[in-house]
C-alpha positions in Angstrom: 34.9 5.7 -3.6 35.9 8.5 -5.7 33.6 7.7 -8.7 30.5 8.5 -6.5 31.1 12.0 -5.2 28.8 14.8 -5.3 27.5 18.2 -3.4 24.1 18.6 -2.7 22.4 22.7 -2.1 19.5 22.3 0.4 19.6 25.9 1.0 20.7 29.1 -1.0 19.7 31.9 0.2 21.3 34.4 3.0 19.4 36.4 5.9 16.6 34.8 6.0 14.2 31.9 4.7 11.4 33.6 1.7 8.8 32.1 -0.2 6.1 32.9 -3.2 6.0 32.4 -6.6 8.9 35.0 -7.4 11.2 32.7 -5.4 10.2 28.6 -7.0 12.9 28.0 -9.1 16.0 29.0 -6.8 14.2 28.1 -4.0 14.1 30.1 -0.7 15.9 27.9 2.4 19.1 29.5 4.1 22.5 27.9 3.8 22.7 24.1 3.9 25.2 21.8 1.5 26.4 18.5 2.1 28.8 16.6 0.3 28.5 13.0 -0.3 31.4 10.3 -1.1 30.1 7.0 -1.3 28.0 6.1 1.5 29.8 9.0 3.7 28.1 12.2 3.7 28.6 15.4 5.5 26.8 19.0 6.0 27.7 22.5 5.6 25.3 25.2 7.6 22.8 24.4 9.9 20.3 27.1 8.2 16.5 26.4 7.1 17.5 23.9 4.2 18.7 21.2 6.9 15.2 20.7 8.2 13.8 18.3 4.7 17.3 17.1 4.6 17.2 16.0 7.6 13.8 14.8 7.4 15.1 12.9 4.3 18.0 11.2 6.5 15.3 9.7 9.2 13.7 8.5 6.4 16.6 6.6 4.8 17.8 4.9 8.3 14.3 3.4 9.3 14.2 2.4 5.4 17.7 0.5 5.9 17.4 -0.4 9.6 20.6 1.6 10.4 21.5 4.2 13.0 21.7 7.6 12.0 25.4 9.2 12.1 25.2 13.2 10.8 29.1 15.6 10.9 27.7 19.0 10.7 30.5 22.2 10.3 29.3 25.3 11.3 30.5 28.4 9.0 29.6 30.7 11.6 27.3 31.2 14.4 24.6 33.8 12.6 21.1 33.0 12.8 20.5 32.4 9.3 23.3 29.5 9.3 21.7 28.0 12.8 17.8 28.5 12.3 17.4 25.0 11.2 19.5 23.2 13.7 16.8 23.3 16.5 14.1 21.3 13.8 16.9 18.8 12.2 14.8 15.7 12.7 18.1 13.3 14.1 18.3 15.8 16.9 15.2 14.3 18.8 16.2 10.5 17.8 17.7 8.7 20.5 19.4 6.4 18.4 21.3 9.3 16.4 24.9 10.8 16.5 25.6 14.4 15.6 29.0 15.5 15.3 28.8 19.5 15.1 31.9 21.5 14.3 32.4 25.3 14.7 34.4 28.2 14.8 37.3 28.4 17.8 36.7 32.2 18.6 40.1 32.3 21.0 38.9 33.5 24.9 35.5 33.8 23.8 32.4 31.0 24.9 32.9 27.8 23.3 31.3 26.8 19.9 29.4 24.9 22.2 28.3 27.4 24.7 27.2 29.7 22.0 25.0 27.0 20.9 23.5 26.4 23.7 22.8 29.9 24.3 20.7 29.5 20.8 18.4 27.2 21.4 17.0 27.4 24.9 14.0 29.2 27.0 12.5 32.0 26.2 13.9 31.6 22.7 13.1 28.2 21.8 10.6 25.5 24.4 13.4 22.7 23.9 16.6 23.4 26.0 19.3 21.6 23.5 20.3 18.9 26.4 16.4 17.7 26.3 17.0 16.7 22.3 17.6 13.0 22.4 20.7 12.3 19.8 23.4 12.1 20.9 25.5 15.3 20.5 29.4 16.1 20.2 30.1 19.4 19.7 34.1 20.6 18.6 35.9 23.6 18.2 37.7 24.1 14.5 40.9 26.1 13.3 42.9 26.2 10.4 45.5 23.8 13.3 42.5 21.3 12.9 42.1 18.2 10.9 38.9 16.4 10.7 39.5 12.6 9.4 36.6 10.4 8.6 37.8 6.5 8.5 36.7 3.4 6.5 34.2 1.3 9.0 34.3 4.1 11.1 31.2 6.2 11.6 32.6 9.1 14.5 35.3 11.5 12.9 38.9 12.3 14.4 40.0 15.4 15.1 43.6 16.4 15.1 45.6 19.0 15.6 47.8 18.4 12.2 50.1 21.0 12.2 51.5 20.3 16.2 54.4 17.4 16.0 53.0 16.1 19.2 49.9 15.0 17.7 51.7 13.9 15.0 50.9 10.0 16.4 47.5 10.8 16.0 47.1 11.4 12.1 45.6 8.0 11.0 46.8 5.8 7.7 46.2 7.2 5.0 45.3 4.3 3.7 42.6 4.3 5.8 40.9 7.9 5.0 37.8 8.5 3.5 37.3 12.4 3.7 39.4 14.8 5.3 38.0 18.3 6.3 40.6 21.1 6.7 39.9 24.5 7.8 40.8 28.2 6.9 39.3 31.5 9.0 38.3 34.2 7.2 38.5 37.8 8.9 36.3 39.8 7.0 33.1 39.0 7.9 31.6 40.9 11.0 32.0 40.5 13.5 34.2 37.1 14.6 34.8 35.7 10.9 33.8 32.8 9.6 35.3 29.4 9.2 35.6 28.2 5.6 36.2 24.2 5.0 37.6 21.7 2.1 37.0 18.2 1.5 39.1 16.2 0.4 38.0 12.7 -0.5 41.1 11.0 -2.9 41.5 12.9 -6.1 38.6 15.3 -5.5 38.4 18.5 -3.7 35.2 20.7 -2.3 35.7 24.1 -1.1 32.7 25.9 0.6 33.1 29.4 0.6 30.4 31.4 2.0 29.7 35.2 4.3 33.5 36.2 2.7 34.0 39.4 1.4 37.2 39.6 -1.1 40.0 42.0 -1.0 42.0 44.1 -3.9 43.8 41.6 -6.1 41.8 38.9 -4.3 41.7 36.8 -1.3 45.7 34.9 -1.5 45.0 33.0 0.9 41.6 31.7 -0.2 42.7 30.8 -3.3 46.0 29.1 -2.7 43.6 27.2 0.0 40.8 26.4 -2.9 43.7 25.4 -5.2 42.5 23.2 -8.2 39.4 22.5 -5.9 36.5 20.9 -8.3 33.9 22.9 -7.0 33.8 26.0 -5.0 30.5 27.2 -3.6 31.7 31.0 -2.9 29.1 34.0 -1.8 28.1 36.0 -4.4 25.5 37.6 -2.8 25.6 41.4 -4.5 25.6 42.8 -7.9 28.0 45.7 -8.3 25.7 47.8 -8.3 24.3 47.2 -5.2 27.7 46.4 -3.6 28.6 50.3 -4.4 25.7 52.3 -5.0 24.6 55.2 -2.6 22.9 55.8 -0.7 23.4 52.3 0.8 26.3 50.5 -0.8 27.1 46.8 1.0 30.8 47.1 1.2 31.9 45.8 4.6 29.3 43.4 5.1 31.1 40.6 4.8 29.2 39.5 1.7 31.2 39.0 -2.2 29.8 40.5 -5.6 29.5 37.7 -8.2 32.6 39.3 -10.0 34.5 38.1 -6.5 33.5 35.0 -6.6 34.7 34.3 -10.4 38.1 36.0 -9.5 38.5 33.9 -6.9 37.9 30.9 -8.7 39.9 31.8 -11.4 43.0 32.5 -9.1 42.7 29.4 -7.5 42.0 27.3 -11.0 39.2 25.7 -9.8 36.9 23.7 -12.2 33.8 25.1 -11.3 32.0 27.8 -9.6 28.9 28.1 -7.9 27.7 31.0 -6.8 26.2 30.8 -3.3 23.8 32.7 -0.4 21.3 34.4 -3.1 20.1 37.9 -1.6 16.4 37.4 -0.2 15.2 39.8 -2.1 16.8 38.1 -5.7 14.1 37.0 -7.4 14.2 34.0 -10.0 14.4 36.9 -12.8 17.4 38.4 -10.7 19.2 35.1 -10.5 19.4 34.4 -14.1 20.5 37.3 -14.3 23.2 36.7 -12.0 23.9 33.3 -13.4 24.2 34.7 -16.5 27.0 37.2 -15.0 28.8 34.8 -13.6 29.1 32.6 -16.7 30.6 35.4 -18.4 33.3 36.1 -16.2 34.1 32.6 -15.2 32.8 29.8 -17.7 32.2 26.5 -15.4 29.8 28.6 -13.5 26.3 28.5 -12.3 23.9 29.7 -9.3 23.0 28.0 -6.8 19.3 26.5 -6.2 17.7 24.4 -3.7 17.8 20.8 -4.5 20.6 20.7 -7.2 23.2 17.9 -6.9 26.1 18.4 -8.7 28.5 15.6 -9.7 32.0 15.8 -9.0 
């Protein structure tokens, strides 16, 4: 199992979707990653780069004759995350299964509710109970533990930490991936949920709309511990993270030197550096890639359509 793992960027950009010919070689789709171990495979962000992906899925299932299973998790419930969600292609298959996690947000709606509030008239001309998959929507919490099972295609969700569920944590033997789960606070205006994979001696930590702190983020690190890739926001320079008259501190966003401190508290063995400004250019991101690589060597930025190899 663990020989064939990998992470896939469909999308890399934040805000919003761009195109033209200052924008080919990065690519211009909004957040979208999925992580693949063996014939398992799950998504990150439901933003414009899910739509060929999922077109790519459809294809593979009629190809192979087999029903279509898709575990989306939800960073958080902005629109450039969500935008692609209402044109995912297994969403209007009867025959599919979507699993969609999201952020718990305490006494607020439901992850579901806030969906549904998405994608509905006079918004959108397709309410989300008239798509045809069949849908299973979860709220997710650091408390949470999302199992995926040999020869078993639906997920388990458990509250790990609580001894009365302790019955419920399956074999270990039996595990696949596990997805755990750590909220961020410092991204406006409810946080945003950041997730790791573990699939046997390999770890995946996806990172994005997280805004460091002095020293660091403690708690993102010691969660990202020895991870073999993190895909972490570095959506600012420091130059336009700080300079007047309209600095980007307190958006919730990191700078790429953020990013390679983070990876470099946590020891992680590589870096990429994820949600590319809009207005980033190709010339602008190798500049930033360039950055990175000189504050944290195993790094790279991301583009739409690289797999990396874990």
């Amino acid at each position: 199992m663990t020989s064939d793992v990998s992470v896939t960027i469909h999308g890399s950009r934040g805000s919003y979707p761009v195109c033209g010919q200052e924008f080919t070689r990065y690519g211009g789709h909004t957040s979208c990653v999925s992580f693949r171990a063996g014939q398992r495979e799950i998504i990150f962000d439901a933003g414009s780069g899910i739509i060929e992906y999922g077109r790519a899925l459809v294809k593979d299932a009629f190809a192979q004759n087999r029903p279509i299973h898709s575990s989306i998790f939800v960073s958080h419930t902005h629109f450039d995350h969500l935008v692609g969600l209402p044109y995912f292609p297994p969403v209007y298959i009867p025959e599919a299964t979507l699993h969609i996690f999201g952020p718990r947000y305490g006494s607020q709606q439901s992850f579901e509710q806030t969906i549904h509030n998405l994608i509905c008239s006079p918004y959108y001309p397709v309410a989300l109970n008239e798509m045809n998959a069949l849908k299973h929507f979860y709220d997710i919490g650091e408390v949470d533990r999302v199992y995926f099972l040999r020869d078993r295609p639906e997920p388990v969700l458990v509250r790990a930490t609580h001894p009365s569920q302790a019955h419920l944590r399956p074999d270990p033997n039996e595990v696949e991936l596990e997805v755990h789960c750590l909220r961020g606070y410092n991204h406006p205006k409810s946080g945003v949920n950041m997730y790791k994979v573990i699939a046997g001696s390999r770890s995946f930590v996806y990172a994005t709309d997280t805004e460091g702190y002095v020293h660091g983020d403690r708690r993102l690190a010691e969660f990202a511990r020895g991870a073999d890739l993190i895909v972490h926001d570095a959506m600012y320079t420091e130059t336009h993270y700080t300079s007047m008259p309209a600095p980007t501190q307190g958006y919730g966003h990191s700078t790429v030197a953020i990013a390679a401190e983070l990876a470099r508290q946590a020891r992680a063995k590589r870096l990429c550096l994820f949600h590319h400004d809009p207005k980033s250019t190709d010339e602008d991101l190798d500049a930033i890639d360039a950055l990175g690589k000189s504050l944290f060597a195993e790094s790279f930025a991301a583009r739409d359509g690289l797999t990396i190899a874990l």
